[in-house]
C-alpha positions as CSV (number, residue, x, y, z in Angstrom):
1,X,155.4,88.3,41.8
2,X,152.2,89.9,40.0
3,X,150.5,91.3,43.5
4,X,151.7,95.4,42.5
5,X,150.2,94.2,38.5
6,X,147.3,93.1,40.1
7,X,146.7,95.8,42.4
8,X,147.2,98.6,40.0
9,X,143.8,99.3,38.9
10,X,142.5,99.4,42.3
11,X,145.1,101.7,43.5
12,X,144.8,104.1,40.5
13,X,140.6,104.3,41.3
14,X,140.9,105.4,44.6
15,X,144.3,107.1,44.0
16,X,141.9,108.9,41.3
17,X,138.9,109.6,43.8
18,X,141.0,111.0,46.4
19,X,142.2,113.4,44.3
20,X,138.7,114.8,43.1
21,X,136.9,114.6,46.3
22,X,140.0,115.5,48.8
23,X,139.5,112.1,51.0
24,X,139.8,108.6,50.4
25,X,136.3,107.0,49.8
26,X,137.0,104.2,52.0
27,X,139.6,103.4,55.2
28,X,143.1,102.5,53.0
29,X,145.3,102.1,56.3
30,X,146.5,98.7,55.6
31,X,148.3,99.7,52.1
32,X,149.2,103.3,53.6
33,X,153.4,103.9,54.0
34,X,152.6,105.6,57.2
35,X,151.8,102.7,59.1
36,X,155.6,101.8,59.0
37,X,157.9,102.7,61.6
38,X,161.1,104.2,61.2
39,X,163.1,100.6,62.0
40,X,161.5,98.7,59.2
41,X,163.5,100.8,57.0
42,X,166.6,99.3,58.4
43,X,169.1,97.2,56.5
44,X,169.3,94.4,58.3
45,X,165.3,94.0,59.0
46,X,164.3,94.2,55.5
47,X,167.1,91.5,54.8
48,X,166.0,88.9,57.0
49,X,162.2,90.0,56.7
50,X,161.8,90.4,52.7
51,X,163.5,86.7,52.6
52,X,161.1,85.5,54.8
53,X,157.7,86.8,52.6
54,X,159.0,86.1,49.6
55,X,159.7,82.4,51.0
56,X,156.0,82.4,52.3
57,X,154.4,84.0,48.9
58,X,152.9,80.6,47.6
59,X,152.1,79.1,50.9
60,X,148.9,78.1,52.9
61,X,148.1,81.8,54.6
62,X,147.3,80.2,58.2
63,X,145.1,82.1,60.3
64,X,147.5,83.9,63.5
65,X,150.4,83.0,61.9
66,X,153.4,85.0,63.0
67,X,156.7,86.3,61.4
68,X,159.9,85.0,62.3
69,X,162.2,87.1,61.6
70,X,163.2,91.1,62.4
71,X,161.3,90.4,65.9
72,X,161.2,92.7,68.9
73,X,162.3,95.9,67.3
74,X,160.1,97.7,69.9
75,X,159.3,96.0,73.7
76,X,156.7,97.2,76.2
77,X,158.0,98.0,79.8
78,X,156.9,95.1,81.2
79,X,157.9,92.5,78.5
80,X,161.4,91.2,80.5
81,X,158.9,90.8,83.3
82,X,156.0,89.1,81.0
83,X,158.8,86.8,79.2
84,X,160.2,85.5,82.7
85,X,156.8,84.5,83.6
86,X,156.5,82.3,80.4
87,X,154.4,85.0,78.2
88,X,153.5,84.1,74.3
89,X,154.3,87.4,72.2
90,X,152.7,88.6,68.7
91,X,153.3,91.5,66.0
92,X,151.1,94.1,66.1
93,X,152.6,96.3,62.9
């Protein structure tokens, strides 16, 4: 796919303008490697979630739509509890 070609010469400009003024010029959080956890590195996650975006590239981008694969790699304390009582779950990585 063309999304890194396409995305180049915005990531060199503010690659570029953090460099000379020591802070990004505005919040980059949602292309920043940090916001990944640890598990997303795994093996079998990116299998099952890489096929899944790539199968999705070219699609309609529906509003709250959820991924289906490499799901519940971290659970809240009360989620056995939540998912007994019929609870509906989403991503929030």
């Amino acid at each position: 796919n063309s999304v890194g070609i396409a995305s180049a010469g915005g990531a060199g400009k503010f690659a570029a303008e953090w460099l000379e003024s020591g802070a990004p010029t505005m919040d980059l959080w949602s292309v920043d490697v940090r916001r990944f956890i640890s598990a997303q590195n795994d093996r079998d996650y990116l299998r099952g979630r890489v096929t899944e975006v790539l199968g999705l590239h070219y699609q309609m981008a529906w509003p709250n739509r959820e991924m289906e694969t490499s799901r519940g790699l971290r659970k809240g304390a009360l989620y056995d509890r939540l998912r007994k009582e019929g609870a509906c779950f989403g991503s929030s990585m």
